[in-house]
N, C-alpha and C positions, 0 to 999 in steps of 0.2 A: 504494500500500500504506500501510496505517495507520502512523505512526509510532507508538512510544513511548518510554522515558524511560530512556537509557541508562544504567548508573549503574556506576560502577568503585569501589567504596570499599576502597580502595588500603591497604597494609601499608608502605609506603613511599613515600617523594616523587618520588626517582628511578628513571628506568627506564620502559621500553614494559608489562612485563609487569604486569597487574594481580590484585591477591587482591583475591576480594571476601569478603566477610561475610554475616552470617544478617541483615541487611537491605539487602542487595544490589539494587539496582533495574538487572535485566536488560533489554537491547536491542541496536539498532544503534546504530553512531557513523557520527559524518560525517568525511569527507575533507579537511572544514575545519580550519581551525586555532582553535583554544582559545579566542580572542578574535573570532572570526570572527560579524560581526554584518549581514553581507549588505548591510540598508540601512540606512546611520548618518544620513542627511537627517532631523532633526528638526522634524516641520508643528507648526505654529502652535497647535495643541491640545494637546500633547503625543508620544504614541505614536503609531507610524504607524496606520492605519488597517487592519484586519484581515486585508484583500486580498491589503496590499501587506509585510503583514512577515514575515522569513523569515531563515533563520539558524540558527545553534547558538547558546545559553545555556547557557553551563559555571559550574557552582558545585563547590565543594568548601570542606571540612571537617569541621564535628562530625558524628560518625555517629550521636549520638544524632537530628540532624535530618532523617534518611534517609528516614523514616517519610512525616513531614509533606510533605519533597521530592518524594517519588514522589506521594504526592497531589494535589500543589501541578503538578505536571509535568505529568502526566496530563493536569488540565482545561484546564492554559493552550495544551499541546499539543493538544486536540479544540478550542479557538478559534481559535488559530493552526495550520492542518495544515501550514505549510511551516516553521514551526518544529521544532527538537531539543531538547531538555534533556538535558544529560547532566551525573550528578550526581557524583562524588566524593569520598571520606571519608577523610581521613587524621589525623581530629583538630584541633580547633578552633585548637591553636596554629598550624596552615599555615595557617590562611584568611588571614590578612592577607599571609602570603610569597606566596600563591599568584595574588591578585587582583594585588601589588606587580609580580610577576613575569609580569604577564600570561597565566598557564596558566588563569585564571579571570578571569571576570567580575564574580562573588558570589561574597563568601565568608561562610560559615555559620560560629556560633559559640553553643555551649550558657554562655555565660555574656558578662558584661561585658570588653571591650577590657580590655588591660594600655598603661601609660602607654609600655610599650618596643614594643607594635606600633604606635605612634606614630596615636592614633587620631582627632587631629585631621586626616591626611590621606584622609581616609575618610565618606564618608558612613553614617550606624548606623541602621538599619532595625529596631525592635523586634518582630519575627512575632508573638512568645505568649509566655507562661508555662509554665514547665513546673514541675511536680512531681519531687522526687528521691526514688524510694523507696527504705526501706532494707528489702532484700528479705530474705529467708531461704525455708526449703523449707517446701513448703506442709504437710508433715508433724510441722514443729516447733511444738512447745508455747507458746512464747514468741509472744504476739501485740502487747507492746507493749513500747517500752523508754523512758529518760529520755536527753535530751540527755546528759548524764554517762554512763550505761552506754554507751552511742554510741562516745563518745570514749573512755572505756575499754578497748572490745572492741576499736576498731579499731587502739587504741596499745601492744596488748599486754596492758593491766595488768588487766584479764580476758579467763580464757583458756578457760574452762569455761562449756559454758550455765547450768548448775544456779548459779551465782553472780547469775544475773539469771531463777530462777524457773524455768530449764529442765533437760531431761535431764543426767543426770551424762555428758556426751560435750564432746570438746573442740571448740573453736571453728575455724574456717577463715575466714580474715580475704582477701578478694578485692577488689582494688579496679583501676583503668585505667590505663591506661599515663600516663607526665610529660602530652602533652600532651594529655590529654584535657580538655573541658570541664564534665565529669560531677563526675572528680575533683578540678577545682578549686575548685567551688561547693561539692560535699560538704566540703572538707577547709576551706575558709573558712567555712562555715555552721557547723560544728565544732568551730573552732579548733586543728586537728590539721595542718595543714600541717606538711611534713618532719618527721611522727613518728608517721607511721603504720606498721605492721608488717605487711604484705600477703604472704600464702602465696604470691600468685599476682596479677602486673601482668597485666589484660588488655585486648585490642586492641579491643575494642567491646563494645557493649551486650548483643548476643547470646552475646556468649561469657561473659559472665556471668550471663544468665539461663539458658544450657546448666548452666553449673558450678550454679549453687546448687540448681538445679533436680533433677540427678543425686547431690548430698551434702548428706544431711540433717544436717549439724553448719556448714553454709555462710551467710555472711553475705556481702552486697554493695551498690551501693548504683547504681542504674540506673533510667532516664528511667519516671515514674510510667503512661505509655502502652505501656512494654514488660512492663508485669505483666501476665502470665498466667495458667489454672487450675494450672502445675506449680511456681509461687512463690507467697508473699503477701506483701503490705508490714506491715510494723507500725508501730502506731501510735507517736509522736512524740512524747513529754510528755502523754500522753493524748488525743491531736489525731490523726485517722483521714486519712489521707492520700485526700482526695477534690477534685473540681475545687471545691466550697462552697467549703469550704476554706482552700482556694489563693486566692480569690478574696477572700476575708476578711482573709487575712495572719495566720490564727491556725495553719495550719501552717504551720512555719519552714523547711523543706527543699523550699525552690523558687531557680529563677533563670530568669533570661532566655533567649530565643531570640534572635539577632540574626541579620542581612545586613549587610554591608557591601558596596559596590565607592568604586570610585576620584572624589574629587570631580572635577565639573568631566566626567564623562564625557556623550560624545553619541550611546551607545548606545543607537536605539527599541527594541532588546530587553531591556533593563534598565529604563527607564522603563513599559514595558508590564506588565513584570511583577512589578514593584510597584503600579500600577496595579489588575492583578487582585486583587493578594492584600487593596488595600482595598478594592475590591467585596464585594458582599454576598455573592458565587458564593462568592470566594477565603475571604474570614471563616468561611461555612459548613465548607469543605475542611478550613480548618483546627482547626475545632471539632469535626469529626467524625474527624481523627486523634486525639483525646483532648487536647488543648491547653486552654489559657485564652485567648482572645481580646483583646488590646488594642487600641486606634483611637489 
């Protein structure tokens, strides 16, 4: 039977039971354990050779990378069929406890290491670029705003759309829970860290394209590949949130994608599957989730 790409994007660290979210990548899990890499003999090439590899590949963290995951799973899964991928979300600050801790193998992260997840013991795999859009309802008048209004709306000290051009309705300020990596690129791109005024902490990406999507006085600020026809992003200093773009460094509201695992590991399923993602197959995958492409 076909595998596919298990995905538990978790509400918590501990515990069996898992919640998942509106980008959930549903499947089987294996019997294996977490770190369970079947064959760890590393050939002379690299990765094992396609035949012979097999195993689970656990990653967890940022659920903004859920997207790109389940893509990335998919194909490495149809090259390897005796492989698993089973992905994990509980927010970019676990990736490092998680892989530390052995519950994973890779840990995913929407923004740069912090010096206290100690990131020198870590191998940093840059995936992509991402865009941070700063959304509202697709029915709001407001299609652009100024780095200043930004920081304003979301610090409180405007609290009215009609003060930046829009409807006399008041604002609703949404933004991710502590550890998210969304919110810490936003709020450092920003310079709002610890003073932002949020209606509402939410636990993923999805739940905040649900909310701004259902209240037209909503703002938030979520992964540039999760806009859809029932949000729109606005523009950034007069800078249109697009991959151009991003790739130019003339819009300001991006960060990084990263992987981490453990140095020194002798994992053929972690080699392999770095491996794919610099192949041309993996690069495309990840271009076609809506990413920027690095080498």
């Amino acid at each position: 039977m076909k595998k596919i790409i298990s995905a538990v994007l978790t509400a918590a660290i501990l515990g069996s039971v898992f919640v998942g979210c509106s980008s959930e990548i549903e499947g089987t899990t294996s019997n294996a354990s977490a770190a369970d890499t079947s064959n760890t003999a590393v050939s002379e090439s690299g990765a094992a050779p396609t035949e012979q590899l097999s195993g689970k590949l656990t990653l967890n963290g940022s659920t903004s990378m859920a997207k790109v995951c389940q893509a990335l799973g998919e194909a490495f899964q149809a090259k390897y069929p005796d492989v698993t991928v089973e992905k994990s979300g509980t927010g970019s600050g676990d990736a490092a406890k998680a892989v530390s801790a052995g519950t994973a193998l890779i840990g995913d992260l929407s923004r740069k290491m912090k010096d206290e997840e100690k990131p020198g013991d870590y191998e940093i795999v840059q995936v992509a670029i991402d865009g941070i859009a700063i959304a509202v309802n697709k029915d709001n008048k407001v299609s652009g705003l100024t780095s200043e209004q930004i920081a304003k709306i979301f610090t409180g000290e405007i609290t009215n759309w009609k003060d930046v051009g829009g409807e006399d309705a008041k604002i609703t300020v949404l933004g991710r829970e502590a550890a998210s990596g969304t919110r810490d690129g936003f709020e450092s791109i920003f310079k709002v860290a610890e003073k932002c005024k949020y209606a509402a902490e939410l636990s993923s990406t999805g739940e905040v394209v649900t909310k701004v999507s259902s209240d037209k006085g909503a703002v938030g600020y979520v992964s540039l590949d999760s806009v859809n026809d029932t949000i729109k992003a606005v523009d950034v200093d007069g800078i249109k949130a697009t991959e151009e773009n991003i790739v130019s460094g003339s819009y300001k509201a991006q960060r990084p994608f990263i992987e981490i695992y453990k140095k020194g590991t002798d994992s053929d399923l972690v080699k392999a599957w770095f491996e794919f993602m610099k192949s041309d197959e993996g690069q495309d995958v990840i271009k076609k989730a809506g990413l920027v492409t690095v080498k």
